[in-house]
Residue, then its C-alpha position, 0 to 999 in steps of 0.5 A: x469758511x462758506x461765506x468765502x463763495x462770494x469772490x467768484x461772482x466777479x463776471x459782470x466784466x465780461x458785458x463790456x461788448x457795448x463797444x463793438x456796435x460803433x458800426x454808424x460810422x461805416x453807413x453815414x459815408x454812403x450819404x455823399x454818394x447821392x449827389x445826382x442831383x446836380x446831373x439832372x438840374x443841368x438837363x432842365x438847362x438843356x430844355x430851356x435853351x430848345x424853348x427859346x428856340x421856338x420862340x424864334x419860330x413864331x417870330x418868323x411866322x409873324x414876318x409872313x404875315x407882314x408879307x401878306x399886307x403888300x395884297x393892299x396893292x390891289x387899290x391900283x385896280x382903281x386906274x379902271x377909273x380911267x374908262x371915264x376918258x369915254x367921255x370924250x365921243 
């Protein structure tokens, strides 16, 4: 009547805990949260656009420049040639 005992080691279903640790769905759906980046690429727009602007700056300092060039008119000292008209005495 001993070799009865057998049937009560049936506990090995207990162990069906395996189930319990479908916690990865909760942490992959904190990844769309990271979408910044988008944020930041439209400030590097931003600094492109000031760039440009400089760039006109230096456009107008070549303008002056060219202003200076009318200095040439003072080839007209060279109607101080007319003293030769002294000649004449």
């Amino acid at each position: 009547g001993d070799d009865n005992k057998m049937n009560g080691d049936n506990k090995m279903n207990g162990d069906n805990k395996m189930n319990g640790d479908n916690k990865m769905n909760g942490d992959d759906n904190k990844m769309n949260g990271d979408n910044k980046m988008n944020g930041d690429d439209n400030k590097i727009n931003g600094d492109g656009n000031n760039k440009n602007g400089d760039g006109n700056k230096i456009n107008g300092d070549g303008n002056n420049k060219n202003g200076d060039d009318n200095k040439n008119c003072d080839d007209n000292k060279n109607c101080d040639d007319n003293k030769n008209c002294d000649d004449n005495k």
